[in-house]
C-alpha positions as CSV (number, residue, x, y, z in Angstrom):
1,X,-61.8,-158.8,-79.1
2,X,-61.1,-157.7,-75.7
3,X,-60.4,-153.8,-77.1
4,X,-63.8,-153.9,-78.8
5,X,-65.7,-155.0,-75.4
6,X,-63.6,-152.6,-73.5
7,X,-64.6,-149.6,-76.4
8,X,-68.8,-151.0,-76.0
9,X,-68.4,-150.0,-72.2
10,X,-66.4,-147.1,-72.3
11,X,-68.6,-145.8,-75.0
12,X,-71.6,-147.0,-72.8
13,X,-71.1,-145.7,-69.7
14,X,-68.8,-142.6,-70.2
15,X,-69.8,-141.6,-73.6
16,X,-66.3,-141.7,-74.6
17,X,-64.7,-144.2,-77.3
18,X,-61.7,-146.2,-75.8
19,X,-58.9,-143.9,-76.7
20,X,-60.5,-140.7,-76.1
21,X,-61.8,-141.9,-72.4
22,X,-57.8,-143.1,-71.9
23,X,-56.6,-140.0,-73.6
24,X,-59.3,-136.8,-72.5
25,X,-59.6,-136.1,-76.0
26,X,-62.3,-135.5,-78.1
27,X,-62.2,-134.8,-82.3
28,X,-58.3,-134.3,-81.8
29,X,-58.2,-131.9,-79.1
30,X,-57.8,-132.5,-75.3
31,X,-61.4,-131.0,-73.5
32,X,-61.2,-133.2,-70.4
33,X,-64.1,-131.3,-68.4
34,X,-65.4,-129.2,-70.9
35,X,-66.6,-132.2,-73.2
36,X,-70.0,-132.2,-72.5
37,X,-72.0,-132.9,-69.2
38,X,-72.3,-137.4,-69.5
39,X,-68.8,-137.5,-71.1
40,X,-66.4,-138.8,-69.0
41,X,-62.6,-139.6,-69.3
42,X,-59.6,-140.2,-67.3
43,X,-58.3,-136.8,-66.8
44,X,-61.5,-136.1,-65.3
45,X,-61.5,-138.8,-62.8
46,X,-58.0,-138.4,-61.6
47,X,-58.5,-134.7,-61.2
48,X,-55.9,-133.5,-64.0
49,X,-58.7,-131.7,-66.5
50,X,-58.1,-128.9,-68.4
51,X,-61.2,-126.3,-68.2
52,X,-64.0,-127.4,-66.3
53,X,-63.4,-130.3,-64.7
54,X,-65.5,-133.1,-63.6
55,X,-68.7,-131.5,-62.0
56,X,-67.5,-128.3,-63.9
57,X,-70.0,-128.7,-66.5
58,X,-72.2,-131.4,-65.7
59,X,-75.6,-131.4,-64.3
60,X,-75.4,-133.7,-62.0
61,X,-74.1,-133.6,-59.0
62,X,-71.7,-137.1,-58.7
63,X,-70.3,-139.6,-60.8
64,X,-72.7,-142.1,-60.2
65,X,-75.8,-140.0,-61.0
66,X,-74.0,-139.6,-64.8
67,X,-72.9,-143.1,-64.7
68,X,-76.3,-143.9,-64.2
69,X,-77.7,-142.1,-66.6
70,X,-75.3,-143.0,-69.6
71,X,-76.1,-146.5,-68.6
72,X,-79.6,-146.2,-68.6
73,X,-79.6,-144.4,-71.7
74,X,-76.7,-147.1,-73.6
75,X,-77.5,-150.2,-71.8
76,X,-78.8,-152.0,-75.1
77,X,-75.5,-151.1,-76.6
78,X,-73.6,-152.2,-73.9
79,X,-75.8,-155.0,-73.1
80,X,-75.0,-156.7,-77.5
81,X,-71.2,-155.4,-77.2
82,X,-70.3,-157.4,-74.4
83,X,-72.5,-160.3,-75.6
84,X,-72.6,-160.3,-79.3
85,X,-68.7,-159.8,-79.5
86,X,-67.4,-162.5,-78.3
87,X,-70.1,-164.8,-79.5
88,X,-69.1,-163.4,-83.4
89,X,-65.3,-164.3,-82.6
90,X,-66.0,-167.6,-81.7
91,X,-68.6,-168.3,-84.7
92,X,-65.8,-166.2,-87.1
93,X,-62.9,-168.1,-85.3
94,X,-64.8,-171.4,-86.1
95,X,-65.4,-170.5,-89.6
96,X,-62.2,-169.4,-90.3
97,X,-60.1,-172.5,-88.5
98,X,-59.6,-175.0,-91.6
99,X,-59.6,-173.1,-94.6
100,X,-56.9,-170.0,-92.6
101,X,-55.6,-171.3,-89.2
102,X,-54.1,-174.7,-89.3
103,X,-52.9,-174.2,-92.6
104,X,-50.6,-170.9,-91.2
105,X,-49.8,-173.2,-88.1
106,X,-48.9,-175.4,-90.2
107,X,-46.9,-173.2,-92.1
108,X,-45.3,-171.4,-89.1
109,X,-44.4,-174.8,-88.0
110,X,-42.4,-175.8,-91.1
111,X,-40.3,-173.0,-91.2
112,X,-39.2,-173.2,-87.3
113,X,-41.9,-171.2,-85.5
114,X,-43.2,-174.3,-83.4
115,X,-44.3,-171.4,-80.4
116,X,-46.3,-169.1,-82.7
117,X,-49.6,-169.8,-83.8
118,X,-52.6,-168.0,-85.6
């Protein structure tokens, strides 16, 4: 649940999934700084960028004038990721707690697993 919050911001805010904004790559290939100007990834904040780099091919001038305006432009999606997740896993997690969970823990238990559980 976390990893999908953490993907809604990323993708949000720096127009980059979680694994490309960790990784500076985009479709496969590594383009830190020459991904587009309101992409953003790690490379490009820590200076290591291939072409480009940040400011290379952006419009604006800083980070927070692109932050700002991914966030303006994504801040219903951010806004239902970070709310509607965790809300679903709780509703899915109550659904799902007699008919899966305590019968696995149960199961987990009875074979020797007491510190495990669903």
């Amino acid at each position: 649940m976390s990893g999908l919050v953490a993907n809604s911001i990323t993708q949000g805010m720096f127009n980059a999934n979680l694994i490309d904004f960790v990784t500076g790559r985009k479709d496969g290939k590594y383009v830190a700084g020459a991904d587009g100007s309101y992409r953003i990834t790690i490379p490009e904040l820590l200076g290591v960028s291939g072409s480009g780099g940040f400011g290379g091919t952006y419009y604006q001038t800083n980070l927070s004038e692109v932050l700002m305006k991914n966030f303006k432009a994504n801040w219903v999606q951010i806004g239902m990721g970070v709310i509607l997740i965790p809300v679903a896993a709780n509703v899915i997690q109550k659904v799902i707690r007699k008919p899966v969970i305590l019968p696995a823990n149960r199961m987990l238990k009875s074979i020797g697993l007491k510190d495990i559980k669903v």
